[in-house]
Backbone bond lengths (Angstrom), bond angles and torsions (degrees), N, CA, C in turn:
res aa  C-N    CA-C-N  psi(-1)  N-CA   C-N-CA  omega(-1)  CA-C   N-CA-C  phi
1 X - - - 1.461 - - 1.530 108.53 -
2 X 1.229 111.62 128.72 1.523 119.27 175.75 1.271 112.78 -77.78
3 X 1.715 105.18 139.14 1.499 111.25 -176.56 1.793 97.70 -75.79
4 X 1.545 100.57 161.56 1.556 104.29 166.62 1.262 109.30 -93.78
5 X 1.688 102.51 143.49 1.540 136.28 -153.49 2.341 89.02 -77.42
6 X 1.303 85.76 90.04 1.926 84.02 171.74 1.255 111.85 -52.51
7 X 1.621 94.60 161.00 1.307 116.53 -138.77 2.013 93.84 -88.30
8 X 1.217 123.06 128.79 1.385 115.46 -176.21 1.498 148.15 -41.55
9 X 1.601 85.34 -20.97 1.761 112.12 166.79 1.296 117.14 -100.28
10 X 1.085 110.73 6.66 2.035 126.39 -176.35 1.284 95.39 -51.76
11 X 1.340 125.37 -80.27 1.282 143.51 159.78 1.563 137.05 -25.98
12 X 1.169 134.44 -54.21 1.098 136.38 127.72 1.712 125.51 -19.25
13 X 1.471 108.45 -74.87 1.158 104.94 167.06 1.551 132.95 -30.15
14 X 1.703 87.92 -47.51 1.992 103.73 -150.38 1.951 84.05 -85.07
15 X 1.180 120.81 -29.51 1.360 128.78 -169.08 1.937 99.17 -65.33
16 X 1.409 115.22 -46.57 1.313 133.94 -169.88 1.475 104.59 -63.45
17 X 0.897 104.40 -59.71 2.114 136.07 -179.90 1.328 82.66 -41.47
18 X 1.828 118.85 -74.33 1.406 101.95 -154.49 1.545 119.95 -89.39
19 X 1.039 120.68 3.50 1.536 124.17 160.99 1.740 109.79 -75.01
20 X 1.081 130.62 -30.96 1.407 138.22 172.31 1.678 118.39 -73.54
21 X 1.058 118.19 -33.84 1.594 142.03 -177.79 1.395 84.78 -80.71
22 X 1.137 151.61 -46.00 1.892 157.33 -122.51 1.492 81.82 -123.63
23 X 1.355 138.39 -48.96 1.259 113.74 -166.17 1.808 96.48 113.04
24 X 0.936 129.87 -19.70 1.597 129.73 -150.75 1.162 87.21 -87.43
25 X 1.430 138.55 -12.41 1.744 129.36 -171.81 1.579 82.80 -130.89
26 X 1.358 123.92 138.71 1.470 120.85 172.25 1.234 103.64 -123.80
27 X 1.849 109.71 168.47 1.915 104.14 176.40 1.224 94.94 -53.43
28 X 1.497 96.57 166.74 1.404 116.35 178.47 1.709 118.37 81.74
29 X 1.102 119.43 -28.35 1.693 120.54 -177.60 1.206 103.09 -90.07
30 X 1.497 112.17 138.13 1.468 139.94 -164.12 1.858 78.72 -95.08
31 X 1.613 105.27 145.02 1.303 137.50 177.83 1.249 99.28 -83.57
32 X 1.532 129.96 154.69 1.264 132.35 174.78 1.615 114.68 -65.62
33 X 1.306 127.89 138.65 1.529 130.06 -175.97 1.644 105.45 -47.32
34 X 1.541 112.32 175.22 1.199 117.38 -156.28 1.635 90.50 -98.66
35 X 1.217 133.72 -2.56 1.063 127.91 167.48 1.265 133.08 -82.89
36 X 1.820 95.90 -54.82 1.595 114.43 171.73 1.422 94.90 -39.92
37 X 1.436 116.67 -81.00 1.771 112.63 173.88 1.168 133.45 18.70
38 X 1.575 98.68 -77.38 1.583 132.49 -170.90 1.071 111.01 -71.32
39 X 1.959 118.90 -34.52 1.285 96.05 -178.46 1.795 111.65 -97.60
40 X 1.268 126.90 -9.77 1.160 120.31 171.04 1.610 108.11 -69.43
41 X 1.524 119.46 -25.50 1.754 105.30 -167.42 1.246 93.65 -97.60
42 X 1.750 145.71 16.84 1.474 132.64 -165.65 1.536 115.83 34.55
43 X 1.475 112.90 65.51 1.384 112.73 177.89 1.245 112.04 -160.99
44 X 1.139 114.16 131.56 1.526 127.74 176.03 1.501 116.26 -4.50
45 X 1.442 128.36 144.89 1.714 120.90 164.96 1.522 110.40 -38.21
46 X 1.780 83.31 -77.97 1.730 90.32 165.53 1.447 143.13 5.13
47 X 0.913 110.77 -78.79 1.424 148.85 153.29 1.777 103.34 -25.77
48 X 1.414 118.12 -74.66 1.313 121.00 -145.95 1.807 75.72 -88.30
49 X 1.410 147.14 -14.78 1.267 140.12 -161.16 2.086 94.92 -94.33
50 X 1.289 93.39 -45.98 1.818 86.37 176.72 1.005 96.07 -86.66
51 X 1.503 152.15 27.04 1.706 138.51 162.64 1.876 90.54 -90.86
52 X 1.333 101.16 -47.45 1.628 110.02 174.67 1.675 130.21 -46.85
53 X 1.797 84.86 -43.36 1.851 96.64 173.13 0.933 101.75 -68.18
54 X 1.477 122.75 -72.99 1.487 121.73 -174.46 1.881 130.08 -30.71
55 X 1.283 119.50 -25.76 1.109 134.64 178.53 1.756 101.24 -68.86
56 X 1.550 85.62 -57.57 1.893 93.17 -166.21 1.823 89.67 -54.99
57 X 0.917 120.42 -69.87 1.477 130.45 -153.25 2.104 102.95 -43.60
58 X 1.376 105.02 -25.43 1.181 110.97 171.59 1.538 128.85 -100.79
59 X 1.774 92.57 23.06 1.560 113.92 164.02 1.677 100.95 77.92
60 X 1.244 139.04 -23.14 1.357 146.31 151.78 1.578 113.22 -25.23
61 X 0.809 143.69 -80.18 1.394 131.62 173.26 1.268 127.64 -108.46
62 X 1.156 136.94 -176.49 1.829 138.64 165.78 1.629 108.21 -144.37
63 X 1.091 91.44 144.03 1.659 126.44 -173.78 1.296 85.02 -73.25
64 X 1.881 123.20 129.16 1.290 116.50 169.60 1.307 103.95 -124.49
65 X 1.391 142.64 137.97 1.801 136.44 -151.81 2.051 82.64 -89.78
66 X 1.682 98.20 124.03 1.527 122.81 153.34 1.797 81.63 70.76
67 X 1.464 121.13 46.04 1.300 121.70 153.34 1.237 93.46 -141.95
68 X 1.405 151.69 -80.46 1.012 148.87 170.97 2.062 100.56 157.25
69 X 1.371 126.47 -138.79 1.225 140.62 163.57 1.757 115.06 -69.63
70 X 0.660 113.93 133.68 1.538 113.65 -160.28 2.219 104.59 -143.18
71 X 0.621 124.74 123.35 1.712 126.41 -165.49 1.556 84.76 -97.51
72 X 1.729 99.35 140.34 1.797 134.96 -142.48 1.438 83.10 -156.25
73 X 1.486 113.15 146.13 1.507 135.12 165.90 1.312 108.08 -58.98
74 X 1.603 151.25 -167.09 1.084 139.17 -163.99 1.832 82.69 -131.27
75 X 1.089 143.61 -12.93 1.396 172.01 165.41 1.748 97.40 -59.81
76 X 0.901 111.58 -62.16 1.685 125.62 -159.15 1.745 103.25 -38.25
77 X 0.963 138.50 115.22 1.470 128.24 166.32 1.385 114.77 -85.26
78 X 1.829 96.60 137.34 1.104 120.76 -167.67 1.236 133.03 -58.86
79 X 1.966 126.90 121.07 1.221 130.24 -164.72 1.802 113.27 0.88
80 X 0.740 96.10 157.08 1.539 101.87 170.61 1.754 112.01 -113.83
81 X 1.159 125.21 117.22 1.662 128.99 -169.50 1.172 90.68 -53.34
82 X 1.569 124.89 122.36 1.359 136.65 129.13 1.503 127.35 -30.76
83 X 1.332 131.36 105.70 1.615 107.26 159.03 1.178 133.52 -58.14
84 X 1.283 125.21 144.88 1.595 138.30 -175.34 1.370 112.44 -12.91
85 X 1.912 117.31 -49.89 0.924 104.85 -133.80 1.845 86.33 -119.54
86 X 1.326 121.51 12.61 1.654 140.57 127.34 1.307 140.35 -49.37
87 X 1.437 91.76 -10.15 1.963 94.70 -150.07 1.862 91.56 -82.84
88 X 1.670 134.31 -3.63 0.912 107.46 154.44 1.526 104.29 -118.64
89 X 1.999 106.36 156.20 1.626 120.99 -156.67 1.405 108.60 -47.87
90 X 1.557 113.02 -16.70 1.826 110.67 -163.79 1.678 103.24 -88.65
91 X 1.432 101.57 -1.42 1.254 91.66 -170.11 1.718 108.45 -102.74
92 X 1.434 114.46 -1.09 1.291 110.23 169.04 1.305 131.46 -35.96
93 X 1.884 118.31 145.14 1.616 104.54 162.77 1.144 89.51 -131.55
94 X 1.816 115.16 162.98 1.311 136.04 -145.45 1.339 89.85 -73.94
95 X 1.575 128.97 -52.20 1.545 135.80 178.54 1.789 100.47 -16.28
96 X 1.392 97.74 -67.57 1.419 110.12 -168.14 1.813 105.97 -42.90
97 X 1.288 106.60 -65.79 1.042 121.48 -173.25 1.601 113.66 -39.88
98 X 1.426 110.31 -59.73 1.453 132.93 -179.84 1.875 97.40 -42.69
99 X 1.615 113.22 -70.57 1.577 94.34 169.41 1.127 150.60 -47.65
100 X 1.141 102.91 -16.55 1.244 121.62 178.05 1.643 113.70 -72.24
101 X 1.753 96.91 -62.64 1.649 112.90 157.56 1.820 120.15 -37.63
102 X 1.021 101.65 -65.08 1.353 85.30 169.08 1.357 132.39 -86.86
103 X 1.437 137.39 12.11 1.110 137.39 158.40 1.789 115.47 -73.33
104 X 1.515 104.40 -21.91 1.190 110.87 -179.77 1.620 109.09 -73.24
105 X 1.331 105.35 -39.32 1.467 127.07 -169.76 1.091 87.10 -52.60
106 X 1.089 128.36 -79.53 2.116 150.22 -150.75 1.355 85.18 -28.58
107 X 1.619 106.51 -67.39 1.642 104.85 -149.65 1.345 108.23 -101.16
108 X 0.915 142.50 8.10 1.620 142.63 169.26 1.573 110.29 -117.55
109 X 1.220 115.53 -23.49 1.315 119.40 -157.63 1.561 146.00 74.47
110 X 1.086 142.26 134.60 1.321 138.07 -127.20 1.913 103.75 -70.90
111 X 1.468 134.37 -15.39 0.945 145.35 164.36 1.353 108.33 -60.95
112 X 1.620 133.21 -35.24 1.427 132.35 151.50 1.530 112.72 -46.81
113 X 1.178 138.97 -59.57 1.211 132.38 -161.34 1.699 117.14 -42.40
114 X 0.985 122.49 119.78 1.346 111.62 177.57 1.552 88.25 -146.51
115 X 1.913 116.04 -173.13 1.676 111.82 -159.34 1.753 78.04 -102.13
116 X 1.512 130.38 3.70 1.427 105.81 -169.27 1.804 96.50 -112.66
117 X 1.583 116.85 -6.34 1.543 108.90 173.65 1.219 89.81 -97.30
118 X 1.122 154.76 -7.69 1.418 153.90 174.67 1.451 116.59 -67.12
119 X 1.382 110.94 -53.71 1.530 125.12 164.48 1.147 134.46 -66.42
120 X 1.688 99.47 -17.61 1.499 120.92 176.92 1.766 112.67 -85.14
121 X 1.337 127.85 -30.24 1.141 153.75 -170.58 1.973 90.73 -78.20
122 X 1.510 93.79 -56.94 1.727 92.29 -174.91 1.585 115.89 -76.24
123 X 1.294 96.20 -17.32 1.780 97.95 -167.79 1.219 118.67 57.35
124 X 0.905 111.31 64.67 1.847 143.10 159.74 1.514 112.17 -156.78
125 X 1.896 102.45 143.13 0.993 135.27 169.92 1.725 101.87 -6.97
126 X 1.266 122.56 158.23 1.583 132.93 168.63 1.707 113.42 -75.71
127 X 1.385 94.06 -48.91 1.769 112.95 -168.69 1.857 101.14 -71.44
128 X 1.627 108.72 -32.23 1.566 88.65 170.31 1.482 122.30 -69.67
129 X 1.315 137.86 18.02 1.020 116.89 -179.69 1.609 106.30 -126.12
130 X 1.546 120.17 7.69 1.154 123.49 159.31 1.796 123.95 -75.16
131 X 1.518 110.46 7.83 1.551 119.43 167.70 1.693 90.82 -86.29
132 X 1.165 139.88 -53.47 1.386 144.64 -170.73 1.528 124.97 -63.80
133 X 1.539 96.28 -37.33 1.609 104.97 169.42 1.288 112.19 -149.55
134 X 1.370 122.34 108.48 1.741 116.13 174.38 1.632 114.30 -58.91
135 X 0.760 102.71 -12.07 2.028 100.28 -169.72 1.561 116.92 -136.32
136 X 1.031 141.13 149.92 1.607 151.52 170.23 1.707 95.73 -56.47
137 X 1.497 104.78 -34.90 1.894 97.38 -161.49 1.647 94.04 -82.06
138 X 1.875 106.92 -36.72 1.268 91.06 177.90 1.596 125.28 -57.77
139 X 0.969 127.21 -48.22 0.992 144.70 162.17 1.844 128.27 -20.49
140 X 1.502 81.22 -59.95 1.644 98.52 178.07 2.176 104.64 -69.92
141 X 1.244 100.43 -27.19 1.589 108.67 172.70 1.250 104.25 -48.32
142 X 1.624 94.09 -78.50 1.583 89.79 178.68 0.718 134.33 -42.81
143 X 1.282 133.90 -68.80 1.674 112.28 179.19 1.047 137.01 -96.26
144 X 1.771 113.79 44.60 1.870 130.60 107.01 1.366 97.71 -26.95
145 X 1.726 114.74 -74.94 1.506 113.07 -136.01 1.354 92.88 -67.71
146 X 1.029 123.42 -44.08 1.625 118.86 -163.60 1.778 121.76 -74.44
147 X 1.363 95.83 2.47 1.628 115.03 -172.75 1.436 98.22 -99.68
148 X 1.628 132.20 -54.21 1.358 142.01 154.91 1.460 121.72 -31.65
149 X 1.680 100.58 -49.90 1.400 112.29 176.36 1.260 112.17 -43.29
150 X 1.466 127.76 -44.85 1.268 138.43 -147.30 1.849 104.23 -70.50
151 X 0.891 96.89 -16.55 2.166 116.69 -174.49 0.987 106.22 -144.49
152 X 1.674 105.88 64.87 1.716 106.21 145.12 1.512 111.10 -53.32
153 X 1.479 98.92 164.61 1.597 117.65 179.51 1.233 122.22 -118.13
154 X 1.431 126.23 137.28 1.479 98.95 -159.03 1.352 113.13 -78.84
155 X 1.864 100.51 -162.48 1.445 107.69 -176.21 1.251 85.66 -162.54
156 X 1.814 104.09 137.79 1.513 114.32 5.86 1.799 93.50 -81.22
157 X 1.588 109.49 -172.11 1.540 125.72 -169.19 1.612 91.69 -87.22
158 X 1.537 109.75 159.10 1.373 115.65 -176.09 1.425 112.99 -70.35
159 X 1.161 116.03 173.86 1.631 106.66 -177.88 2.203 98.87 -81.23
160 X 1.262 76.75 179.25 2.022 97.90 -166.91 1.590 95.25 46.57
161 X 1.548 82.49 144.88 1.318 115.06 154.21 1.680 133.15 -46.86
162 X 1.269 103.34 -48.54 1.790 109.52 165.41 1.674 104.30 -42.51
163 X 1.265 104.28 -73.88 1.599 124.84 175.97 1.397 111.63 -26.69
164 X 1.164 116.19 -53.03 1.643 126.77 -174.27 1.591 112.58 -71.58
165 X 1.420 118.11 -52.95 1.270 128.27 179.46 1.515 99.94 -58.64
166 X 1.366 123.48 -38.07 1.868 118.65 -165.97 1.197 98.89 -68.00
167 X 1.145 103.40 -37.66 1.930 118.27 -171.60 1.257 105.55 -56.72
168 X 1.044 117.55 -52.84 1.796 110.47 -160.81 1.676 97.36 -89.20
169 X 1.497 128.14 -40.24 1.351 114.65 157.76 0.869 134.24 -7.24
170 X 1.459 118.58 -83.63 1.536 147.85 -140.89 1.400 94.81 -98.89
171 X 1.491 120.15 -23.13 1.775 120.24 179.10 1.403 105.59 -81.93
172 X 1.637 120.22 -28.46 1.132 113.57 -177.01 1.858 114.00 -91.69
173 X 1.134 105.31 -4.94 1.892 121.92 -171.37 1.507 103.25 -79.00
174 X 1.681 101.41 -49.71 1.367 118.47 166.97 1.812 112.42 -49.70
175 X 1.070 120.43 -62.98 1.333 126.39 -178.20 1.312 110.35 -44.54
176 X 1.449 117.27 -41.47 1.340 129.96 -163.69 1.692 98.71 -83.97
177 X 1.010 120.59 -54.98 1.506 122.29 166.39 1.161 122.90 -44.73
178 X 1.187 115.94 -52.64 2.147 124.52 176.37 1.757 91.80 -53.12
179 X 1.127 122.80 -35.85 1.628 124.38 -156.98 0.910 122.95 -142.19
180 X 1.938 119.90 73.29 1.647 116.54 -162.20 1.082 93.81 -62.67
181 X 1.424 159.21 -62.43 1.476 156.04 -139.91 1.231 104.41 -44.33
182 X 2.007 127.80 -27.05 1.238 114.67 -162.53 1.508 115.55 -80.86
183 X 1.877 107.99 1.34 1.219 106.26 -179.85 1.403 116.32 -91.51
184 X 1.435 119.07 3.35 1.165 118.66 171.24 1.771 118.65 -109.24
185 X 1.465 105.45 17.35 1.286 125.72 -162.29 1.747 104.80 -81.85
186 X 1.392 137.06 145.33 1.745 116.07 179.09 1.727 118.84 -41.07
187 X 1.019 114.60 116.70 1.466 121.50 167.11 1.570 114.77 -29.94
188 X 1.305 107.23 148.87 1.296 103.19 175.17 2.073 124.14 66.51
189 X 0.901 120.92 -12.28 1.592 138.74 -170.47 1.936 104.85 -63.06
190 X 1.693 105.59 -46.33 1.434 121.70 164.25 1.360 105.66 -29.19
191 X 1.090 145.71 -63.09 1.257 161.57 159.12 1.502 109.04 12.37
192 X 1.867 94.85 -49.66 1.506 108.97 -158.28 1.570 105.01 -79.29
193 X 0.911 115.04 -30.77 1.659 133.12 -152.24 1.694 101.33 -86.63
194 X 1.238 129.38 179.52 1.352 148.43 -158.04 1.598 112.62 -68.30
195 X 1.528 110.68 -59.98 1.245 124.17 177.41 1.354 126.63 -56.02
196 X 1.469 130.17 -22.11 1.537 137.67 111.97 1.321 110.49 0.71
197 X 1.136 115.55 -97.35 1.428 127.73 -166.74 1.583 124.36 -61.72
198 X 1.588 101.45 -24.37 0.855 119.04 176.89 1.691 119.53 -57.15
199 X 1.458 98.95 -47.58 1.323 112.06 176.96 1.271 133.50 -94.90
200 X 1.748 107.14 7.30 1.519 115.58 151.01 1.297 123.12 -83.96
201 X 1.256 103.63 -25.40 1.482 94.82 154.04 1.472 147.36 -69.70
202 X 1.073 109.61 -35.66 1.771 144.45 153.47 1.503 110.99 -19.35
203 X 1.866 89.64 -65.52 1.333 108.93 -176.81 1.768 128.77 -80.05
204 X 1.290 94.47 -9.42 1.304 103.84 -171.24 1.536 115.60 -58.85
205 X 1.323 129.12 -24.26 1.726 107.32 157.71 1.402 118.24 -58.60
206 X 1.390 127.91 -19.16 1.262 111.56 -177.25 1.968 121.63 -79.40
207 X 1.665 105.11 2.32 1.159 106.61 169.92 1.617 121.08 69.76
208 X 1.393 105.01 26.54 1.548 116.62 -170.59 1.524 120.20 -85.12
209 X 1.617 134.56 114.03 1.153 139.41 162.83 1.785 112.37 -17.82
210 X 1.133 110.63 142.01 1.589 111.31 154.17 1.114 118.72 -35.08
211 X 1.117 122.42 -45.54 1.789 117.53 -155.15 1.454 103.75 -98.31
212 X 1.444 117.59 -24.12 1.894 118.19 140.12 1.247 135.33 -38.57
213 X 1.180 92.15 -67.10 1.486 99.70 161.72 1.229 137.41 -5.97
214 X 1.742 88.21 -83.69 1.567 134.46 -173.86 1.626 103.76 -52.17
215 X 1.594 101.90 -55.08 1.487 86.64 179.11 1.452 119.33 -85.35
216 X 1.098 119.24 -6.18 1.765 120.67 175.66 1.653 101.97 -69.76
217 X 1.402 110.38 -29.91 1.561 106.99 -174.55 1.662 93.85 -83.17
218 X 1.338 120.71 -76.72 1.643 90.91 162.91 1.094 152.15 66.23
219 X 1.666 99.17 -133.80 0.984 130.71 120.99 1.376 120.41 6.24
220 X 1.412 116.15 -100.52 1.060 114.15 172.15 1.965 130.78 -44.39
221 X 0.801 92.85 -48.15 1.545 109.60 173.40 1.822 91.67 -41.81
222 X 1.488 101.77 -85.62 1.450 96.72 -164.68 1.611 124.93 -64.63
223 X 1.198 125.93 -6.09 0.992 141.36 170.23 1.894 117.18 -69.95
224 X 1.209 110.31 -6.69 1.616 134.09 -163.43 1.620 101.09 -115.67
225 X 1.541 90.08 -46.96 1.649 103.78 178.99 1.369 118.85 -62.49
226 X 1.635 96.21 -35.57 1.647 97.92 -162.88 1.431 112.27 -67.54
227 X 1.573 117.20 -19.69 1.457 151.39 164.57 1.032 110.15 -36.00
228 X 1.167 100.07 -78.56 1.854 132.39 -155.77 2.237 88.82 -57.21
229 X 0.958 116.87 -58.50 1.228 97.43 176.18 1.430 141.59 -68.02
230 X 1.060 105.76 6.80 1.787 115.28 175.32 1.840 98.01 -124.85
231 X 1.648 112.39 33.38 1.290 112.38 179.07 1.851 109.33 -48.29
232 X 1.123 116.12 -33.28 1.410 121.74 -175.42 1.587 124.50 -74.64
233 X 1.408 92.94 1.99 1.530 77.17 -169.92 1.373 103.96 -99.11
234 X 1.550 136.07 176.91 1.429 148.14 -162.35 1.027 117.29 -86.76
235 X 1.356 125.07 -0.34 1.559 127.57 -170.66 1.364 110.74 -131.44
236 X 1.705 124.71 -9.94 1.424 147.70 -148.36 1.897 93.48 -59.43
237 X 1.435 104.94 -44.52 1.517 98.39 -165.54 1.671 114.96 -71.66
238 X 1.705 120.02 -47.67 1.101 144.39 177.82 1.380 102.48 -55.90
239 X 1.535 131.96 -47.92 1.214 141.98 162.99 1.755 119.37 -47.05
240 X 1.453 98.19 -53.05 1.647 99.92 -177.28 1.675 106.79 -69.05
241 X 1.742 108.00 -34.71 1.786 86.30 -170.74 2.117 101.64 -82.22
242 X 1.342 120.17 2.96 1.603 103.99 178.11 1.187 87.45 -88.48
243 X 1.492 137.10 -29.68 1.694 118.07 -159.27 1.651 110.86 -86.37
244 X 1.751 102.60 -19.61 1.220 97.73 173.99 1.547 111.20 -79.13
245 X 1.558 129.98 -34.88 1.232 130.60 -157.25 1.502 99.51 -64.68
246 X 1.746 117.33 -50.30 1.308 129.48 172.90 1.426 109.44 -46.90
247 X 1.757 150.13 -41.22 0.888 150.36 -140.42 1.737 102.01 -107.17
248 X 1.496 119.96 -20.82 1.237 143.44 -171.61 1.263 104.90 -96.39
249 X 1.275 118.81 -58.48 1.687 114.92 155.81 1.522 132.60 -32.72
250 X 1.579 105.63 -43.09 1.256 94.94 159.98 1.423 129.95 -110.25
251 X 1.151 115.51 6.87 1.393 106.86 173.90 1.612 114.61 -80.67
252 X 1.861 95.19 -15.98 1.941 96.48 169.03 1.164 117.58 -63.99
253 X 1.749 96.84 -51.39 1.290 94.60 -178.31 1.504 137.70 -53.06
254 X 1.377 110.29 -23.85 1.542 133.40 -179.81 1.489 86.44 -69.41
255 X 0.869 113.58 -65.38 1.657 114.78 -140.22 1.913 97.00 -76.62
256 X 1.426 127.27 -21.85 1.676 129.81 168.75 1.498 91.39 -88.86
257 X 1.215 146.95 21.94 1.469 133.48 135.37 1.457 126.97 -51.85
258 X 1.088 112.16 155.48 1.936 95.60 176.90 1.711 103.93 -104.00
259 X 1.317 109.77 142.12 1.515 97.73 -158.28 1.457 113.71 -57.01
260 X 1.474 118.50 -29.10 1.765 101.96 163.23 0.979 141.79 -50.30
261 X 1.447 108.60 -23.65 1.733 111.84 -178.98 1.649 106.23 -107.18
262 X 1.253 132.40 23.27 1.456 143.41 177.23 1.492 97.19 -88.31
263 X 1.444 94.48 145.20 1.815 106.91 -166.70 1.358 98.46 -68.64
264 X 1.497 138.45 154.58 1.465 123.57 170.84 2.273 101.11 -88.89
265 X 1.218 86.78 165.95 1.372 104.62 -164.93 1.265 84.37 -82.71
266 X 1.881 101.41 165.87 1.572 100.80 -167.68 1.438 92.03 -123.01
């Protein structure tokens, strides 16, 4: 019985596959043109163009417009559709960009994010997205803010203090949960964003200095954080509401002190 005559891009393909699997092609490197291809394997355009589809279709590379085939993690989520009036690089808005950024985050994790898997995710050029963000840190800021954004808090804050502190907790635990990446995000950055402010206002009957404040927010901040990185473990939730109840207990109690009899700061 005669074997069947393989298919002309078999090879190509399986040749492509295993230089990418090996490391010898990394994200970011454009695949050889559909010609070069064709003429080193003696085989039709054709041929070396569905050895190319076939790759993308198995999440292996992405088609980038006026770059060509370009090799993508098998992880990487797929371009994000441009609207109409996007489809050229000048017409980007950061929004766009930001989803993109954090869709990468989700599934690779925030150590993936860079401005060239970012562009790769959108399928556009690398250099268009340095009008939107000059820096990786800028970048990574943003979408903090736009991750926070997602759980505004209301206004005004509920009455008591207990009430207020649970509030901004559990809004920020949530945030951190929708988006483990944010626990590996620069420390302290929360600061910048809404829930900050949110909770100087909150607090404002208690008549607290700036530099009170600052560390009561803190506090809190890293106390959420310290969370957010052991998201996996089996006890993380049952754990976060005793450490918060304990941490709320005393920050009332501090704060229904009368400021003469409050410990001085060291």
């Amino acid at each position: 019985m005669s074997r069947a005559t393989p298919r002309p891009e078999a090879k190509i393909e399986a040749d492509l596959r295993r230089s990418i699997e090996r490391g010898e092609l990394m994200a970011g490197d454009r695949l050889p043109g559909a010609r070069a291809l064709a003429l080193h394997y003696g085989v039709p355009l054709a041929a070396a163009n569905e050895a190319r589809r076939s790759l993308e279709r198995l999440g292996l590379v992405v088609t980038v417009p006026r770059v060509g085939a370009v090799v993508t993690s098998r992880g990487l989520p797929p371009p994000i559709p441009a609207p109409a009036e996007a489809a050229h690089p000048s017409a980007l808005r950061r929004p766009e960009m930001l989803r993109a950024a954090i869709r990468v985050a989700e599934v690779q994790g925030l150590a993936a994010v860079s401005m060239r898997s970012v562009a790769l995710a959108m399928g556009v050029p690398v250099l268009s997205l340095y009008r939107l963000a000059r820096t990786r840190e800028e970048l990574v800021l943003a979408m903090m803010a736009a991750v926070f954004a997602e759980r505004p808090l209301p206004k005004p804050a509920p009455s008591g203090t207990r009430a207020r502190l649970e509030l901004v907790l559990h809004a920020e635990w949530d945030v951190y949960r929708r988006h483990p990446w944010l626990g590996r995000a620069p420390a302290g950055d929360t600061r910048l964003f809404g829930h900050a402010e949110w909770l100087h206002r909150a607090l404002r009957d208690h008549a607290l200095d700036a530099s009170t404040l600052l560390q009561i927010e803190l506090t809190l901040s890293s106390f959420v954080r310290g969370f957010a990185l052991r998201l996996d473990a089996a006890d993380v939730e049952s754990s976060f509401a005793f450490g918060m109840a304990r941490l709320i207990d005393g920050l009332v109690a501090f704060l229904e002190t009368p400021h003469d009899r409050r410990p001085p700061r060291s």
